[in-house]
Backbone bond lengths (Angstrom), bond angles and torsions (degrees), N, CA, C in turn:
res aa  C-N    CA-C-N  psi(-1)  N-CA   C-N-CA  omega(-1)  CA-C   N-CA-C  phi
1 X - - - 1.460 - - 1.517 108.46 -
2 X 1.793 127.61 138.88 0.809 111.10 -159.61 1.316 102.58 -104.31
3 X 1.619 147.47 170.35 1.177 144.39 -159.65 1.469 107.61 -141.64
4 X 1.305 129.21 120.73 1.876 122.97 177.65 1.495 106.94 -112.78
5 X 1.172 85.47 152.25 1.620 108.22 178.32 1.754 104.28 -90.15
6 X 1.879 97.56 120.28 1.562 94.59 155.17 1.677 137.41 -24.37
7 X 0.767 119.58 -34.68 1.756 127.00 -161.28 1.363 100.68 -77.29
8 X 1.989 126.69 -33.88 0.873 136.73 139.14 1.775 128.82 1.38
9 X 1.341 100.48 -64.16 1.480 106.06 -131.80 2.054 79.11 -97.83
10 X 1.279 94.19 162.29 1.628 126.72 -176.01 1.383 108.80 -140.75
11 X 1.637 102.21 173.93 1.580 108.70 -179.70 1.600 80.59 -157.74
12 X 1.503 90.46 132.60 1.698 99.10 163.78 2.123 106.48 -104.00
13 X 1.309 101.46 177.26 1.342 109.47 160.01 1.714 106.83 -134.55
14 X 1.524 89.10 104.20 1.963 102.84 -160.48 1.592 91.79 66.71
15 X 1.098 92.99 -118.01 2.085 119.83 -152.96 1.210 90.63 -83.21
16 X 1.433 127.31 -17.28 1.862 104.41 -146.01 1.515 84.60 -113.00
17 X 1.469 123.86 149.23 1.454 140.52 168.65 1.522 120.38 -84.45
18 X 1.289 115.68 123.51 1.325 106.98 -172.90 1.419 127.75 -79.85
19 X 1.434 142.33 131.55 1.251 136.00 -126.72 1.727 97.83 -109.58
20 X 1.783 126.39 149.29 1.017 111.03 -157.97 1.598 142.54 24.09
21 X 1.477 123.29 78.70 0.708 140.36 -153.00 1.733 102.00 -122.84
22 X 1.924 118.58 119.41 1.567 124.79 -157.47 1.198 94.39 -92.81
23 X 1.478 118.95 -37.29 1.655 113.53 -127.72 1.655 97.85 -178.56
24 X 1.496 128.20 126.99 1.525 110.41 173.16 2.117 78.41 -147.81
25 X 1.516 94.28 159.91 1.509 93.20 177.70 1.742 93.57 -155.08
26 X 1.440 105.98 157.69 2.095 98.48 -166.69 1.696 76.73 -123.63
27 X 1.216 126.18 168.32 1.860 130.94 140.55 1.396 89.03 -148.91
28 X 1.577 84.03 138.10 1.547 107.85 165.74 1.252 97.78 -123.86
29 X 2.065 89.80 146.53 1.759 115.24 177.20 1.095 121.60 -116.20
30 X 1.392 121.81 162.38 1.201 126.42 165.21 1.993 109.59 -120.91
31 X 1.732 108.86 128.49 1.101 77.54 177.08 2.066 114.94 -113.13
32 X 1.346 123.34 131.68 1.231 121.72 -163.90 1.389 126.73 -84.09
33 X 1.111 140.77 116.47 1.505 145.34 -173.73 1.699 97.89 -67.85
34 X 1.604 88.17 141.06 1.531 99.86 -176.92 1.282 119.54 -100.08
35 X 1.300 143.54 126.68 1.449 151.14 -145.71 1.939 99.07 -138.49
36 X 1.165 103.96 15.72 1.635 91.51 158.73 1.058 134.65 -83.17
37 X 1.630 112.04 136.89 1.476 115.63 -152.26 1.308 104.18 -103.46
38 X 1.261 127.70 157.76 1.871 140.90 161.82 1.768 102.40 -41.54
39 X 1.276 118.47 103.55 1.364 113.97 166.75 1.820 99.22 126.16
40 X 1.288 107.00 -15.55 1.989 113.52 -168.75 1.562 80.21 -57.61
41 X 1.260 102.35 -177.91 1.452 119.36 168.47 1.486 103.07 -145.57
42 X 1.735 120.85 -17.88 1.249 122.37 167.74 1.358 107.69 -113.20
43 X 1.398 118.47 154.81 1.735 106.28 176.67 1.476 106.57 -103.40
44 X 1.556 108.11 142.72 1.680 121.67 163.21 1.391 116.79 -105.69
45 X 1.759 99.67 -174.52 1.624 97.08 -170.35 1.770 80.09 179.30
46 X 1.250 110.38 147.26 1.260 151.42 133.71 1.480 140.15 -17.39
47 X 1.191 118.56 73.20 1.718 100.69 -162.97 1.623 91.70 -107.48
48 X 1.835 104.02 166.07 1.146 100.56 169.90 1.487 128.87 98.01
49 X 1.368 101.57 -24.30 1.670 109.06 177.04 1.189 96.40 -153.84
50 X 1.207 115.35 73.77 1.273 139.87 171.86 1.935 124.03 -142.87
51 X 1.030 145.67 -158.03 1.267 165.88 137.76 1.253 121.91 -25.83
52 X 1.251 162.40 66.19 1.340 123.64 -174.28 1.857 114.39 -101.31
53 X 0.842 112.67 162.11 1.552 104.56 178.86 1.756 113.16 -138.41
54 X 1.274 115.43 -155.76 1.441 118.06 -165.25 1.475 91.09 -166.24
55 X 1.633 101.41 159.38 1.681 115.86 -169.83 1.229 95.88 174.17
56 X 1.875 109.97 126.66 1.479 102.02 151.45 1.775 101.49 -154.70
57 X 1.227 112.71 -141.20 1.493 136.23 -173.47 1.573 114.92 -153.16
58 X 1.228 95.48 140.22 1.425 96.99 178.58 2.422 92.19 -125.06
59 X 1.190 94.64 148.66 1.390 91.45 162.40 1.692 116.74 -144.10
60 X 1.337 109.95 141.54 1.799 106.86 -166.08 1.684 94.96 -133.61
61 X 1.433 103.61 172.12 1.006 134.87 161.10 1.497 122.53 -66.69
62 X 1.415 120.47 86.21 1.458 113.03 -162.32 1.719 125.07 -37.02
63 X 1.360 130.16 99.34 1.166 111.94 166.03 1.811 107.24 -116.99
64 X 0.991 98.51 144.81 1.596 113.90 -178.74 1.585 131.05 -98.53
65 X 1.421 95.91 -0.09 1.060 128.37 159.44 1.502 121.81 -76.99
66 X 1.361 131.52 -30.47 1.511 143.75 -172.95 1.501 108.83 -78.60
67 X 1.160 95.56 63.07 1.930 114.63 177.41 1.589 113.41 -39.71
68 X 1.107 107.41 -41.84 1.406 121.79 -166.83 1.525 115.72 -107.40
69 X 1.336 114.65 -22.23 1.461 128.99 177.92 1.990 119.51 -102.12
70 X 1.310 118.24 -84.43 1.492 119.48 157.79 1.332 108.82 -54.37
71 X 1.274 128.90 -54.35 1.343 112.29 -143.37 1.702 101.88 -80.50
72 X 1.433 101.55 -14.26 1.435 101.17 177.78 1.779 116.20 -81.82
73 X 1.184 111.29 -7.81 1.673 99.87 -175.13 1.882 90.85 -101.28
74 X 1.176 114.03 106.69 1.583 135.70 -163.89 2.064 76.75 -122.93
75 X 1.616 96.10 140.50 1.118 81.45 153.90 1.305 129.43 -110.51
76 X 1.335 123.74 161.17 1.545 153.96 -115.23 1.430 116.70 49.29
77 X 0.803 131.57 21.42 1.725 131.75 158.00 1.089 130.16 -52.46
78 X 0.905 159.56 48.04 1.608 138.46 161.25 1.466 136.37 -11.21
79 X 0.907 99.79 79.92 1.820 97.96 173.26 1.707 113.31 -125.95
80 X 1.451 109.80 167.91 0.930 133.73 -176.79 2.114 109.09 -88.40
81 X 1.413 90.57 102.56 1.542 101.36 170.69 1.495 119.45 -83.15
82 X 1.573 110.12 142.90 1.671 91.16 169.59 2.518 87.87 -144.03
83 X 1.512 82.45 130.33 1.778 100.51 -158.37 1.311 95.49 -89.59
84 X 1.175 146.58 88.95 1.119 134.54 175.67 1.619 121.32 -95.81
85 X 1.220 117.81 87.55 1.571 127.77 179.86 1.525 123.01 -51.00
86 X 1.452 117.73 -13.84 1.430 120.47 -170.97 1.731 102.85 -121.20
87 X 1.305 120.57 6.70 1.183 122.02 -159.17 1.700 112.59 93.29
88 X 1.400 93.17 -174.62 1.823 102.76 -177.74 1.619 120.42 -125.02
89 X 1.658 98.06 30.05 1.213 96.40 169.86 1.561 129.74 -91.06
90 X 1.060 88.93 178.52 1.805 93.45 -163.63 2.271 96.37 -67.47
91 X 1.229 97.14 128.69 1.536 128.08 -162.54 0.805 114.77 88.16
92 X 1.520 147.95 2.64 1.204 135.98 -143.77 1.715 101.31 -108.65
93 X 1.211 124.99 146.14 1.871 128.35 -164.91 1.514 93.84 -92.70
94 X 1.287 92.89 141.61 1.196 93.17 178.86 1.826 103.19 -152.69
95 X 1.503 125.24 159.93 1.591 131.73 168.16 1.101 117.27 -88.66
96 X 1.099 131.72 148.89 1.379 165.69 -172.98 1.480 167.29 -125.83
97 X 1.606 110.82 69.03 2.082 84.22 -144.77 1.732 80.01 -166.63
98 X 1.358 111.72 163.17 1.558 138.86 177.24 1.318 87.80 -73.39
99 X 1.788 116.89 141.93 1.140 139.16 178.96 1.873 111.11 -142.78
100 X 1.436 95.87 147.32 1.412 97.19 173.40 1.354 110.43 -111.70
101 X 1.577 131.53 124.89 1.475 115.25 -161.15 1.670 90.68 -90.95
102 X 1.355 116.29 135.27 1.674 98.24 -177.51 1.494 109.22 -119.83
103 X 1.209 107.57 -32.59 2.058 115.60 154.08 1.691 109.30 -94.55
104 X 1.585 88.42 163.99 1.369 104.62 -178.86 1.277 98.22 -151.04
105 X 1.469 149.17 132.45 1.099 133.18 171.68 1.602 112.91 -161.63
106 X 1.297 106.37 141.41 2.195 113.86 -161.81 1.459 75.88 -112.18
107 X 1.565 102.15 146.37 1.465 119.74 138.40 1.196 116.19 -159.94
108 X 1.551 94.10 154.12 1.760 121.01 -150.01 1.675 111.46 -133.79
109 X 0.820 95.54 109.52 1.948 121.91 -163.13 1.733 94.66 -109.56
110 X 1.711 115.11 122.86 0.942 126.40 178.97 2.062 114.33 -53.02
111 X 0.984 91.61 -40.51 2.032 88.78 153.85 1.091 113.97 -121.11
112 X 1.180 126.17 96.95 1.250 126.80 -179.51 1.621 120.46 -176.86
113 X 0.769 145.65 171.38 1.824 151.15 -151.27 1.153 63.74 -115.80
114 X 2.248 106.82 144.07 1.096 117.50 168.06 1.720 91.28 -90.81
115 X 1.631 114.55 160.67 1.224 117.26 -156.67 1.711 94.62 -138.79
116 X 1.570 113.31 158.74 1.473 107.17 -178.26 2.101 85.06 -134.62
117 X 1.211 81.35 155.33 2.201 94.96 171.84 1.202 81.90 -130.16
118 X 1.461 98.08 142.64 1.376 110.19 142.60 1.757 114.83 -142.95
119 X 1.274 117.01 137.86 1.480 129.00 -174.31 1.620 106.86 -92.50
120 X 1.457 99.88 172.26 1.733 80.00 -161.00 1.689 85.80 -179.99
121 X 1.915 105.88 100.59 1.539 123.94 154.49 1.298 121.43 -61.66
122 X 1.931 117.76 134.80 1.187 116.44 172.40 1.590 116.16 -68.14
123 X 1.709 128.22 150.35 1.426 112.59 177.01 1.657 81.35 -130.30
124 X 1.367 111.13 98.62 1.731 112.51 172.26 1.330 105.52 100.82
125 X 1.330 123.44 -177.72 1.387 139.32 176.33 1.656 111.92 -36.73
126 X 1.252 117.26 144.63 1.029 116.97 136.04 1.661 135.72 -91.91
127 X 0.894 144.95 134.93 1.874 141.77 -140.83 1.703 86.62 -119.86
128 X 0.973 127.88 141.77 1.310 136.47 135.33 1.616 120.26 -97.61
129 X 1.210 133.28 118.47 1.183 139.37 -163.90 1.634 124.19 -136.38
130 X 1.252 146.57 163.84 1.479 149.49 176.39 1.606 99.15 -98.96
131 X 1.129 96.10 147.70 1.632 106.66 158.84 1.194 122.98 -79.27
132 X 1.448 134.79 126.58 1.588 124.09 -178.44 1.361 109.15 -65.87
C-alpha cells in the first residue's frame, strides 16, 4: 500500500493553484434515515439511500498577492475546488466538486506568519479523479 507525504498535496481553484498553502482537510457524509420501530430495544437506520454531502478547510500562509488562488475564495463564492493530496502530477488522485466558501478568516499573532482559513460547503458530488 502506498503512503504520501503532506508537503505533497495542493489545492487549486479550477486551473489556478492556491499559493502558500499549511494544511487543507475534505470529510464526506452520509446522512442515514432512522427505521426504529415501537418495541426495538436497539435503534436502526438506513445507509446508502440517503443524502450525502462534503465539507472541509483549507488554511494558507496569507499572501495577497494570489489573485487567482486566496484572493478568490471570498466568502459566498462559488467555485470549483480540485484537493489534490499526492500532488498534481500526471497519475496522481485527486478530489473534485463545486464548493460554497462560507467562512473566511486571517489571523495574526505578534510572532507568527500571518495566516488565512477558509471553510468550504459541498454543492453536488464530490468526483475522485486521475490526472491525465
Amino acid at each position: 500500500m502506498a503512503t504520501h507525504h503532506g508537503k505533497d498535496g495542493t489545492v487549486k481553484v479550477g486551473a489556478n493553484a492556491v499559493a502558500e498553502i499549511d494544511s487543507w482537510s475534505v470529510k464526506e457524509g452520509a446522512k442515514v434515515a432512522d427505521d426504529t420501530a415501537m418495541g426495538d430495544t436497539w435503534e436502526t437506520h438506513i445507509a446508502g439511500k440517503t443524502i450525502n454531502s462534503w465539507n472541509g478547510q483549507l488554511s494558507c500562509h496569507w499572501d495577497e498577492t494570489d489573485t487567482q488562488g486566496q484572493q478568490a475564495l471570498v466568502a459566498g463564492a462559488s467555485v470549483t475546488l480540485n484537493l489534490y493530496p499526492e500532488g498534481a502530477g500526471s497519475g496522481a488522485t485527486y478530489k473534485t466538486g463545486l464548493a460554497s466558501i462560507t467562512d473566511v478568516s486571517m489571523d495574526v499573532r505578534k510572532d507568527g506568519v500571518v495566516s488565512r482559513s477558509f471553510t468550504f460547503q459541498g454543492n453536488g458530488v464530490l468526483t475522485e479523479t486521475t490526472v491525465a
